[in-house]
N, C-alpha and C positions, 0 to 999 in steps of 0.2 A: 756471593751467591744470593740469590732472590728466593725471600721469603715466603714458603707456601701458603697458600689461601684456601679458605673451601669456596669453591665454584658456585653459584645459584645463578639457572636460568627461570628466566621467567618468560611468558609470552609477549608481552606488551613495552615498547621502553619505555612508554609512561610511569612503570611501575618501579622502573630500575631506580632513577633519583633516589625517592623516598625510603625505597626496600634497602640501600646502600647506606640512607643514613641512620638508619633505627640496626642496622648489624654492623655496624662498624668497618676500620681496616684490618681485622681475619676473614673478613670476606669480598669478593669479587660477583657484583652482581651484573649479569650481563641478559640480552632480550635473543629471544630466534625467532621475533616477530610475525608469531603467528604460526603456521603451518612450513617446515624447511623441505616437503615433498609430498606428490599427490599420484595417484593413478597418469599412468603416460598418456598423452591423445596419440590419436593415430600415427601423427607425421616424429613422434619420436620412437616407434617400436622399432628395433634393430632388423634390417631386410631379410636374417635367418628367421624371424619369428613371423613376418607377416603374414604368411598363410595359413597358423597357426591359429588357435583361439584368444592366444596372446594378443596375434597381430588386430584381430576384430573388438578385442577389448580390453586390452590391456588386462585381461583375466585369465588364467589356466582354468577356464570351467573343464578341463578332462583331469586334472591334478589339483582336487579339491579345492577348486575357485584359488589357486594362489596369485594375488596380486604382482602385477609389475609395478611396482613404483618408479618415479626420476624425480631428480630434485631439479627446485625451479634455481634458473636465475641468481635471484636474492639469496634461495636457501643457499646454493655452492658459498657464495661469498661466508654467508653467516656461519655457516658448518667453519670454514677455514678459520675464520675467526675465534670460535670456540674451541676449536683444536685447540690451537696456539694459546689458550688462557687453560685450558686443559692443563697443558705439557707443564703451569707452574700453581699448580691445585694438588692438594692430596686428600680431596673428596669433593665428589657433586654432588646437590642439592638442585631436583629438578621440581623446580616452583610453579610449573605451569596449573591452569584453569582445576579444580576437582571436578570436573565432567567429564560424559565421553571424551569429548572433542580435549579436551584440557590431556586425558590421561594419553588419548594415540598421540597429541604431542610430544610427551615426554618421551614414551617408546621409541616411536621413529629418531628423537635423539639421541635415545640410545643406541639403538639399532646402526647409527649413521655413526655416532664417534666414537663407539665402542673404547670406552674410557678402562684404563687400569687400575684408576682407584675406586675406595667402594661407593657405590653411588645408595642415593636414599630420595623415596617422595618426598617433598614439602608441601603440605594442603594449609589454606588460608582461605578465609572468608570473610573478612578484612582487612588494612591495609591502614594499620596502626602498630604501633611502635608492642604494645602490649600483645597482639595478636601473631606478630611475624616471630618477637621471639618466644611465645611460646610453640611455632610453627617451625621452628629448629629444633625445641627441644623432643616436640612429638610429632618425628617423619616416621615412612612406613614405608613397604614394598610396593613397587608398584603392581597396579591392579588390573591384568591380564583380560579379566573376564568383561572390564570395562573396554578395554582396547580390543576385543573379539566385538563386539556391541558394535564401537562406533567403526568398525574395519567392514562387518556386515553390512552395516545400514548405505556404508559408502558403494561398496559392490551390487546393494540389493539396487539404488539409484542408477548406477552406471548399468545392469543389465535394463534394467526396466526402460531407460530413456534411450538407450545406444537400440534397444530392437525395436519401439513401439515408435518413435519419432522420424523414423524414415518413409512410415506408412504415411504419415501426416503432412510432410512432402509429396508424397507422391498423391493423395488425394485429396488433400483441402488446399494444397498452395503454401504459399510466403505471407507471413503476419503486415503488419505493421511495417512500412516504409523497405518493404522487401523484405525482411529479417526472418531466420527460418524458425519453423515452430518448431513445438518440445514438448513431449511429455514427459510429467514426472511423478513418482510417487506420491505426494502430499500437494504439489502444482497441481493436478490434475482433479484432484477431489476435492480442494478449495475452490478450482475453476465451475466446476459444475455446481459446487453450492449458490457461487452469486447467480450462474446461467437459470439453477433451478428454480432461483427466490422472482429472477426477468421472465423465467417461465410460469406463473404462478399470477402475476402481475397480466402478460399477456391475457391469461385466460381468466381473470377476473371480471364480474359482471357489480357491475354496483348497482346498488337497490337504494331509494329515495324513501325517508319518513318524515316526517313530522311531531312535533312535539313543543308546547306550550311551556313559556317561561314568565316570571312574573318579578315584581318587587314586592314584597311582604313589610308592613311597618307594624310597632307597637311602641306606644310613647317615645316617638323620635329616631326609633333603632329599625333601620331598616336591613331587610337580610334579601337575596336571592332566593328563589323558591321555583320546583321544577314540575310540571305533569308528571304523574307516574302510573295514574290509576284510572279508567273511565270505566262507570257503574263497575267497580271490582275487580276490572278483567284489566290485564296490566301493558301499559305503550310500549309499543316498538323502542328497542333500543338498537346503535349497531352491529354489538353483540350477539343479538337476536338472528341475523341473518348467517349462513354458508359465501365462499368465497364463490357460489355459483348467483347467486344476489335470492338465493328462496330463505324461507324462514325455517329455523331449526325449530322454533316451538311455537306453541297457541299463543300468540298475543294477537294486540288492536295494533292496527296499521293502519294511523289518521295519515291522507292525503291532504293538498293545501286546502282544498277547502274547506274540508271537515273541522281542518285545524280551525282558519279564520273564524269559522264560523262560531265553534268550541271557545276562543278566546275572546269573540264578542260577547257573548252570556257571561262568563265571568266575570267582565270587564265590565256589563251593567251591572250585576251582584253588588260587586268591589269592595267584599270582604268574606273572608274566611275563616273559619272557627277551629281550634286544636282538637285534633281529637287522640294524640300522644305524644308523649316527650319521654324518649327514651336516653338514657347516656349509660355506655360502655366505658368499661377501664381498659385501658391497653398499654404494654409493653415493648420497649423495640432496642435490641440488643446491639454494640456494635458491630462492625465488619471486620473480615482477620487483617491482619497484617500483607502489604500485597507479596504477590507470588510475581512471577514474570508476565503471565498475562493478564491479570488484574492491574496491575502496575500501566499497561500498557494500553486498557481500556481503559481508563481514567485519566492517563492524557491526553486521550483522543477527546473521549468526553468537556472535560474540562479546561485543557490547554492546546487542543487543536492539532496536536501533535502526530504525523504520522506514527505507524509501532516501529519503523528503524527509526526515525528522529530519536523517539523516545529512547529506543536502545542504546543508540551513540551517545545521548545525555547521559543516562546514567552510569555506560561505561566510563566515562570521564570521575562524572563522581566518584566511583569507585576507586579508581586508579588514583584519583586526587587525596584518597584515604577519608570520604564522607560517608560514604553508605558500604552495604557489605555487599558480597555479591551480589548481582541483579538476576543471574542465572538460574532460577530455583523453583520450585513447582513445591516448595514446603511454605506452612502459614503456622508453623510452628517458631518463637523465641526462646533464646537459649534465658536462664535464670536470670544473669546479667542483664539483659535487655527489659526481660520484664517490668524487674526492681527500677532501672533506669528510667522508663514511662512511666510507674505507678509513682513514680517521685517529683516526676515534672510534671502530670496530671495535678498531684494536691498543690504543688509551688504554685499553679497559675490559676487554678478551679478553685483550689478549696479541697479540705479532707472528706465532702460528701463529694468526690467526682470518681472515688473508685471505691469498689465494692470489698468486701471483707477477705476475698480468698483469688488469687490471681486470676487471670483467663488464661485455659490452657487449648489452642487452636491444633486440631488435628492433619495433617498432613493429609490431602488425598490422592499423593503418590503412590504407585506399587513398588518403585523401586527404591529400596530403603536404603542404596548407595549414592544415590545423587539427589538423595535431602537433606538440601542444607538448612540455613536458619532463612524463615523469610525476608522481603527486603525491607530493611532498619538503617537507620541512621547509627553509625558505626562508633566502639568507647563504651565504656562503661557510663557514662554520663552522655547524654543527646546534646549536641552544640544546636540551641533555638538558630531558628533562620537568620535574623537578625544578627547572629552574634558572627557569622558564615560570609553575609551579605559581597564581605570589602573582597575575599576570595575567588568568589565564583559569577560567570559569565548569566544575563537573565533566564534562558533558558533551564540552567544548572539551578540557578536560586528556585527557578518556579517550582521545579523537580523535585528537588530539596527539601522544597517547604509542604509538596503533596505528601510525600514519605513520613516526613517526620509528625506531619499531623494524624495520617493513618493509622502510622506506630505508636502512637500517643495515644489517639481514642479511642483504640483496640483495648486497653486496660481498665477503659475510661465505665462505668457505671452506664445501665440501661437507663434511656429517656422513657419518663413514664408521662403519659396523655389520657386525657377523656372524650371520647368524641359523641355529642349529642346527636341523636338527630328528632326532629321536629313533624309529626303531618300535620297537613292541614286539610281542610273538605270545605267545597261548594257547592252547593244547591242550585245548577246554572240550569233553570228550568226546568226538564224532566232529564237532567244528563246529571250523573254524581262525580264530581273531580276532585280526583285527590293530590296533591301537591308536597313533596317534599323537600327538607333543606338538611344540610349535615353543615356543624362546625366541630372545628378539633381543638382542644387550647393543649399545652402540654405545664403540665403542672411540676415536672423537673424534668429540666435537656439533657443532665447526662451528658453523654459522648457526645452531641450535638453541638455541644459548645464549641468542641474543637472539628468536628469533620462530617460532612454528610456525601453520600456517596454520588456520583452523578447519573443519570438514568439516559437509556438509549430513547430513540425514538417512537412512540406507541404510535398506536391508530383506534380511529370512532372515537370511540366516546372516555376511551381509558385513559387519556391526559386533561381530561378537562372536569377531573375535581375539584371542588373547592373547599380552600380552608379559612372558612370566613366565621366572626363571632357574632353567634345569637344571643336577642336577649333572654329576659329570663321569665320561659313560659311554662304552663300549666292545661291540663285536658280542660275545655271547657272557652278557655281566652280567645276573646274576638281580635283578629288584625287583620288591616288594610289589605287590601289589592291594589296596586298600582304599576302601569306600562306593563299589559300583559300583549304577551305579541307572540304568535305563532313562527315558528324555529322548522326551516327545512334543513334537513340532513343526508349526506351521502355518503354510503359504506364506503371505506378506501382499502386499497388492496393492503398488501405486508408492505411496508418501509423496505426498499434496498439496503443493502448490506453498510456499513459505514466501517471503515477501519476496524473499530473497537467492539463494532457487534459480529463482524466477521473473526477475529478474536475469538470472543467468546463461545461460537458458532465452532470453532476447530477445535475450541478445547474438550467442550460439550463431549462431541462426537469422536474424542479422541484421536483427531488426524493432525499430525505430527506433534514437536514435543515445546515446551515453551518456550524455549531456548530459537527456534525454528521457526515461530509465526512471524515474526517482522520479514524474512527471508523469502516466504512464501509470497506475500501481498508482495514485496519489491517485485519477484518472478513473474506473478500472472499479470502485473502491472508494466515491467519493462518489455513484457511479449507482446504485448496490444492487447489481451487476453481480458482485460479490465481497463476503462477509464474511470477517472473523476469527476464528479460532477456537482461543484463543491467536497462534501464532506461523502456523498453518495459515488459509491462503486456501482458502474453501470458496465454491462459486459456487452461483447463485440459479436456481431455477427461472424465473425470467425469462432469467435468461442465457441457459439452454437453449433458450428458444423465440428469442431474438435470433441466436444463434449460427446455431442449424436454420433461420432464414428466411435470413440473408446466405448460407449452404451454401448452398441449392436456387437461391438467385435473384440472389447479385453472389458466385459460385463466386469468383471473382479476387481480390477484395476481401478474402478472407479466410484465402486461399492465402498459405501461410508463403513461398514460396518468391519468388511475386509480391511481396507485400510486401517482403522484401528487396532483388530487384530495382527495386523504387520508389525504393530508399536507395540503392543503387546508382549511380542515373540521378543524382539530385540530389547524389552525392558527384563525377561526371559534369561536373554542371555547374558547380560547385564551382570546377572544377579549368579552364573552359574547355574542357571537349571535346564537349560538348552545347548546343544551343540552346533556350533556356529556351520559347521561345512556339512552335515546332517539336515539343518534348516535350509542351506542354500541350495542342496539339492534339490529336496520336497519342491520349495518356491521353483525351480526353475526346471527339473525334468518331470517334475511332479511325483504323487505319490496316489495312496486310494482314495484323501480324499480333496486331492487338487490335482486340476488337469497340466498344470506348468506352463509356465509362461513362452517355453520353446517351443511347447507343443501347438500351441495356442496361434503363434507369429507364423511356424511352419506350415497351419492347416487353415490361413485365413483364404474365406470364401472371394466371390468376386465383389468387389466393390463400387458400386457407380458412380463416381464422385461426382457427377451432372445432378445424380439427384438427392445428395449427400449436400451440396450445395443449394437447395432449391427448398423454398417455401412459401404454398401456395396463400396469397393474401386473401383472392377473393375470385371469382368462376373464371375468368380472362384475364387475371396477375397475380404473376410469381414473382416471389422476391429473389432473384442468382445473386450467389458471393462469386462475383470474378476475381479476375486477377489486379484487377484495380480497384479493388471494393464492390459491396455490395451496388444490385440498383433493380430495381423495376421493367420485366418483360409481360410485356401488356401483347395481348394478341386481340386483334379487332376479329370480332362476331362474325361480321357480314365478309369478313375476309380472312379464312382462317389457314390457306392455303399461301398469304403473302407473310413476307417475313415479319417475326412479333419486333412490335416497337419498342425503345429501350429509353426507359426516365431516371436519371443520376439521383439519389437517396439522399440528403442533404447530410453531412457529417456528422453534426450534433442532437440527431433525430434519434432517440435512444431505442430501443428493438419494443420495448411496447409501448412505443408512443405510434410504432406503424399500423394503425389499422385499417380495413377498409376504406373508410370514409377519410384519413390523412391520402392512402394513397392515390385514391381517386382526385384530391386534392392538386397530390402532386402532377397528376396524369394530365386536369385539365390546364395548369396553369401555363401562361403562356412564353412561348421559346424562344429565343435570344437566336436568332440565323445569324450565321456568316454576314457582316456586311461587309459589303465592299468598298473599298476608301480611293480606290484608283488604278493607273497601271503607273509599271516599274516606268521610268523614263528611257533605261539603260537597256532592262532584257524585255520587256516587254510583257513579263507577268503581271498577275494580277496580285494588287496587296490588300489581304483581308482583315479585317477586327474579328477575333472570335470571343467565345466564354466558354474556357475550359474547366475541368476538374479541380487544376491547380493553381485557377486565376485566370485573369484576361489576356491573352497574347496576340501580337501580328502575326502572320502567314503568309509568304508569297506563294503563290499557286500558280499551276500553268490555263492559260485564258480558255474561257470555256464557250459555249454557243451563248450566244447574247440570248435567246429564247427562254435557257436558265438563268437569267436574271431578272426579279421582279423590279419592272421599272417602280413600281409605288413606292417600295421599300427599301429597294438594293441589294435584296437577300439573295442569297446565292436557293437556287433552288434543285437538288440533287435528284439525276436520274432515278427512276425504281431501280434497285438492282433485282439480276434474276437469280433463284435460289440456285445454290451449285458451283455461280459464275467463279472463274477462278480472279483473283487480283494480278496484273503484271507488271512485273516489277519498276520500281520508278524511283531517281533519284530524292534522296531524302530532303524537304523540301525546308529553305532557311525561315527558322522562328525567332520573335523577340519578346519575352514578358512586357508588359506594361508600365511603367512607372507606379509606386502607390496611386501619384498623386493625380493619374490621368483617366480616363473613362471611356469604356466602350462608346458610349453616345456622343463623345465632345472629341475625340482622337481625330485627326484631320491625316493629310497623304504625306506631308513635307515633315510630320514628328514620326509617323509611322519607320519613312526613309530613314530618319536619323537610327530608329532603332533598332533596323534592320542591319546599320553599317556599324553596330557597336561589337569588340571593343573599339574607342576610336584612339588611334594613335596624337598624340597631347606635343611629341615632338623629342629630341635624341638628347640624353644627357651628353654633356659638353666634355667630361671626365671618364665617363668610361664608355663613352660611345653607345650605350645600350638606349631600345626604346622606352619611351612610358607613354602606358597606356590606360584607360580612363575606361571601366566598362562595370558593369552590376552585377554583384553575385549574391549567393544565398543570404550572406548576413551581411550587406548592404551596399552601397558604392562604394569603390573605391580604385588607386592606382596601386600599378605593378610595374617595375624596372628590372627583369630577371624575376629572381627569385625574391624580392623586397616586394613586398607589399605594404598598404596606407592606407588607412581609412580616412573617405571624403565625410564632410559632411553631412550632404543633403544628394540626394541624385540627380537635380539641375545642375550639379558642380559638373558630371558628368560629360554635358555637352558646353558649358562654360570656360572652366578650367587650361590654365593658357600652362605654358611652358616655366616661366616667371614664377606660378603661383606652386606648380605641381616642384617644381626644384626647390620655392619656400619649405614644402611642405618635408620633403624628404631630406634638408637643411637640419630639421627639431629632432631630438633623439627619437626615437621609436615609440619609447614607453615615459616621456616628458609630456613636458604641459602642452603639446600640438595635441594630444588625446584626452589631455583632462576635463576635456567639453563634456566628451563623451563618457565619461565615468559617471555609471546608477548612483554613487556615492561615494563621500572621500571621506577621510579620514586625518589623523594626525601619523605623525613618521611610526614605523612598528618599531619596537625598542632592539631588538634583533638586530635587524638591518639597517635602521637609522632612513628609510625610505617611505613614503609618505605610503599609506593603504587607500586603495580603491576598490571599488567594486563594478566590474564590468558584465557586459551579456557578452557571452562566446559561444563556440559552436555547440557546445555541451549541456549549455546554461550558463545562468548568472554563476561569476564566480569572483575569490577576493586574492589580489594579488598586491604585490609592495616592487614589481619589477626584475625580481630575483624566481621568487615563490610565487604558486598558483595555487591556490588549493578550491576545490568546488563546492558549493551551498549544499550542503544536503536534501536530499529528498524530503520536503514536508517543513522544511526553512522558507522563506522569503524574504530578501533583499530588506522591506521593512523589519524584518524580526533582526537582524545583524548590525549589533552596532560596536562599536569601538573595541569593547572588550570580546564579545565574541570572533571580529575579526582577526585579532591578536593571537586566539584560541586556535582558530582554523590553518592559520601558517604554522604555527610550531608543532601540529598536530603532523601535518604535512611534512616540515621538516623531519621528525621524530623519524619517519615513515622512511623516508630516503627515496629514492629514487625508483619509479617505475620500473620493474624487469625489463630486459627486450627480451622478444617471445623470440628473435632468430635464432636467437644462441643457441645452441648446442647442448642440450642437458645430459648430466651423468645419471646411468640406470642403476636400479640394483633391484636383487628380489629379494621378498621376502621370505625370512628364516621360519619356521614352525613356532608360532608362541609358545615357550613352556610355564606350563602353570608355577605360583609360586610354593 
């Protein structure tokens, strides 16, 4: 008979390994990889609920919001699985995340396997042998009010997005490459933060100063030295002006002249006399230990890191047993940690690098349940970087080493500094200039030594101090003037948002939770809702029309303040001091002092989505968001009664780089016609070169009156049409992209033909009698025999390519050395598989595969950032993972029971 075991699930199989060997063989440690069931979609509610509130959301909003749940796919298998390790356990240990999300975990497995023996939480917060078993010895009940929390937060998401996102359909359109929009709780109030920082920008006026710069010397030591003062009254700085470019206060506002003119007098003086030297003492304390979004701006900052890159790094870490959780919204360490840094501080500093009495970092969480310890390098002793290196993949070490140095000079001693500064005065004919400089020395670094923090992007004049050394002066000392030169300046709007200041921006204003900012930017980033532009989040003219309809019509919804308040309530309920099916009414039927969200979607006014879409540039152009993107309707003056003209918006043209004076830009510049390259030889049409939206392509057309054709130029010249006219209908007419490597200007009639008769049939396999044939698709040339496809080389192979060469080709194994041209990079064989690693472009993106395994780059990786050992990392990651669900399958339902408290 087989020996009982205690059970432990955990979420991750990463975590199984290690959790398996720090508990021995009395234990059975197994993964439910994450979430084993979710809210139904539509096409899984059973046909007796569809007309139901069930059927419309998978919610009984008439029977106290009670959820439908079904399990996916993966979960049935995994459920089955745990049974059966179930049936030879005589207790469970459910080890999943201590968070919301970590504790509905455990429930739903409860809930789902409904075990006979006695089940107990296991909470950990890291993923060491000293930590897991004391995380056996102290489990607890699980925590109900936690899983009311995150069961809310999931229902409050699914009503908010399942009513307000069909409106968004039906008046702004299809996102990004057709894809449908969405709104969402926290997506939505992120969205409008970057729209509001592109709206801010648009309306910004810059204002123009000037100001005088000089070199200062005294025996040999020369220093930088600035205007700051004429006859008393104090220079324009860019501080000095409003985002409308006026001046907030009384200062001088030299123009270039004045400036030039101000720094030729000085400059014949060409000396200046001290008339004080001031020096301050200053203090500058460390930074706490990071939190989850702290953590997450700082490898934006400093490692480039998007905040899910970052995520996925450190989840590895953690599961690797390096750091403790990453999960955490605490800047508090536990005792152990403290002592562990104040001891590796003195080993590498010295005993003056920490202070007499520890640093104790306050938490500014509300909810006192899901604060954990911040994130640290995990052990009662810190493993240095160095000692980790042979371990961990570069991105994991860079991680690594930010953590552990934060954690370090969190205990570490204030850096103490002095910072002089200097005037000086010139008697530049009847004008008085006064001139100053600032340097800082710091006289002990402290925390310094080991970390300083990295800063977002400023504007004007806030990043351009200097920390330069003066020498050593006295009221009264003459020094040089030399290369004085008048400095023009221009106020610049706010900096867009960057990953990490968008971060900081959510936490601020408390919209959503830390746990949730990487998830947020992936969302209003995979919608079109935001691009990149480098490091800068630039938002989409779709945005603006999504952002302007939730303003005018779920005002609340998109309210920074309400939104927080939402997180609030569920930190609330969190905690037991709110009633979960009490709040989701208020939120959703309303109450006295909210109107509810149903009420609200029930009693939406008329909406014009013409001009919901529409904004005016300038007296005679509007900017429309069609259905193919934005573009320019220009209506001529003198003719206001013909149809308005329409100018295509260049892609990469960011929404306040459109002004007047760009669009008129685009208005005048001149237009690429139809040319015409010839007629068919066969039907007799006509074959055109065009320049579309999506590229240059052919066109056969049917032949037109020769009077519409400019003999000068060959352009096709199109009738007026008259307003009203109806179109009738006409066979869809055959097109061909262009080759990269060919040109509107240099395409002739005989390459046109060829591309008009692509794909071209190459000639009949001699084996199974099927064609192959030779034609271009999205990700690049290539042949097709059936269902087989092949990547060609180059797109000349296209029309080149004999029988002989295409039968070579489909000869080589698939994923063998006939592709390995074509691999972004190779590798050595993966130790797994014994199969050499690659890295290729697919339809998805770059991704790294050994022939077996595919696993994809992450968001905010690049092909250069991946090298051997990260590769390594990403298939077994993959592997871990198993196999993609198929979404046709059939899922099993079940509802949910009433939580009872414990």
């Amino acid at each position: 008979m087989a020996t009982s075991k205690k059970l432990v699930i955990v979420e991750s199989p990463t975590k199984m390994k290690s959790i398996q060997s720090y508990l021995g063989d009395d234990y059975e440690v197994l993964s439910s990889v994450g979430h084993i069931r979710d809210l139904a979609d539509k096409k899984d509610i059973p046909a007796d609920l569809k007309k139901t509130s069930v059927g419309r959301y998978s919610i009984d909003i008439e029977n106290d919001f009670e959820p439908y749940y079904v399990e996916s796919e993966r979960g049935r298998k995994t459920v089955a699985e745990l049974k059966r390790a179930l049936k030879q356990a005589d207790e469970l240990l459910l080890a999943t995340d201590e968070d919301r999300e970590g504790e509905a975990i455990a429930w739903h497995l409860l809930e789902t396997l409904k075990p006979k023996v006695p089940v107990k939480r296991m909470v950990f917060h890291e993923i060491t042998e000293d930590a897991i078993r004391a995380a056996v010895e102290r489990t607890r009940e699980l925590d109900h009010d936690l899983v009311d929390a995150q069961e809310t937060r999931r229902i409050l998401d699914r009503l908010y997005g399942w009513d307000v996102s069909p409106v968004l359909w039906r008046k702004v359109g299809t996102g990004r490459d057709g894809a449908a929009l969405s709104a969402g709780r926290v997506q939505s109030a992120a969205t409008r933060l970057v729209v509001d920082r592109e709206r801010e920008r648009i309306a910004f006026v810059s204002a123009s100063y000037w100001d005088i710069e000089a070199m200062a010397s005294r025996d040999a030591e020369a220093f930088r030295v600035k205007l700051v003062r004429l006859d008393g009254a104090t220079i324009a700085r860019g501080a000095d002006f409003d985002e409308a470019g006026a001046l907030k206060r009384a200062v001088v506002v030299l123009d270039e002249a004045q400036a030039g003119e101000l720094a030729a007098a000085v400059a014949g003086v060409g000396a200046a006399s001290v008339t004080k030297v001031e020096a301050k003492p200053g203090t500058r304390s460390p930074y706490a230990p990071f939190t989850t979004s702290t953590m997450q701006q700082e490898a934006g900052r400093k490692l480039s890191m998007s905040a899910k890159h970052a995520m996925s790094v450190a989840q590895r870490l953690y599961e690797k047993g390096y750091i403790t959780y990453m999960r955490t919204d605490s800047q508090s360490l536990s005792t152990q940690a403290i002592e562990a840094a104040r001891t590796q501080a003195v080993e590498l500093y010295g005993k003056d690098a920490v202070p007499l009495k520890p640093r104790v970092y306050k938490s500014k969480s509300k909810n006192a349940q899901e604060a954990h310890e911040a994130i640290r390098p995990s052990g009662e002793t810190f493993r240095t970087p160095s000692s980790v290196a042979s371990g961990l993949d570069r991105d994991e070490l860079r991680l690594y080493d930010l953590i552990w140095k934060r954690t370090v000079a969190s205990q570490m001693a204030d850096a103490k500094y002095e910072t002089t500064t200097v005037t000086l005065e010139v008697e530049a004919g009847e004008r008085r200039a006064e001139f100053t400089a600032s340097g800082t020395v710091y006289t002990f670094k402290g925390f310094l030594e080991a970390y300083e923090e990295g800063t977002d992007e400023k504007r004007g004049d806030a990043d351009k101090g200097e920390n330069q050394s003066l020498p050593q002066l006295t009221a009264g000392d003459e020094v040089a003037m030399a290369d004085v030169e008048p400095k023009g300046h221009h106020t610049t709007p706010k900096p867009r948002y960057t990953e990490a200041s968008l971060v900081k921006a959510l936490e601020e204003k408390g919209i959503g939770r830390p746990s949730t900012f990487a998830s947020i930017i992936d969302t209003i980033l995979d919608r079109g809702y935001v691009t990149k532009r480098g490091q800068a989040l630039v938002p989409s003219w779709i945005a603006f029309s999504v952002v302007r309809l939730l303003e005018e019509n779920f005002p609340d919804l998109v309210d920074y303040d309400f939104t927080a308040a939402l997180e609030d309530d569920l930190d609330a309920i969190a905690r037991g001091e709110q009633h979960r099916v009490e709040w989701l009414r208020a939120f959703y039927f309303g109450d006295e002092g909210h109107v509810g969200l149903r009420n609200v979607v029930d009693n939406l006014g008329e909406i014009d989505a013409r001009e919901l879409n529409s904004r005016p540039v300038s007296e005679n152009v509007t900017l429309r968001i069609g259905k193919y993107g934005p573009y320019l309707e220009v209506v001529d003056p003198e003719k206001p009664d013909a149809d308005p003209r329409r100018v295509n918006i260049p892609e990469d043209l960011a929404p306040d780089e459109l002004t007047p004076a760009k669009a008129q830009e685009l208005i005048d510049a001149p237009v690429a016609g139809d040319r015409v390259l010839g007629e068919h030889p066969e039907t007799g049409k006509l074959i055109v070169v065009k320049d579309g939206r999506f590229g240059p392509y052919i066109q056969e057309v049917e032949p037109v009156d020769p009077d519409a054709v400019d003999e000068a130029t060959g352009e096709v010249v199109d009738p007026p049409k008259k307003r009203g006219a109806k179109k009738e209908a006409a066979p869809k007419p055959r097109t061909a992209s262009l080759f990269k490597s060919m040109s509107v200007d240099t395409i002739d009639l005989d390459t046109a033909l060829r591309l008009l008769e692509l794909p071209r049939t190459v000639g009949t396999d001699p084996e199974s009698g099927e064609a192959i044939t030779a034609q271009n698709g999205r990700y690049g040339p290539y042949l097709k025999k059936g269902t087989d496809s092949r990547s060609l080389e180059s797109e000349q192979q296209i029309f080149d390519i004999d029988l002989e060469g295409a039968l070579a080709i489909y000869a080589q194994p698939k994923y063998g050395a006939r592709r390995a041209s074509s691999a972004l990079k190779e590798f050595d064989a993966d130790p797994v598989s014994g199969k050499p690693i690659r890295i290729r472009d697919g339809r998805f993106g770059a991704y790294v595969t050994d022939g077996e395994t595919n696993a994809t780059i992450p968001r905010g990786e690049t092909v250069e950032d991946v090298d051997f050992e990260r590769a390594k990392q990403l298939l077994a990651d993959k592997r871990a993972k198993g196999p993609a669900p198929k979404r046709t399958t059939k899922r099993t339902s079940t509802r949910k029971a009433p939580a009872k408290k414990s």
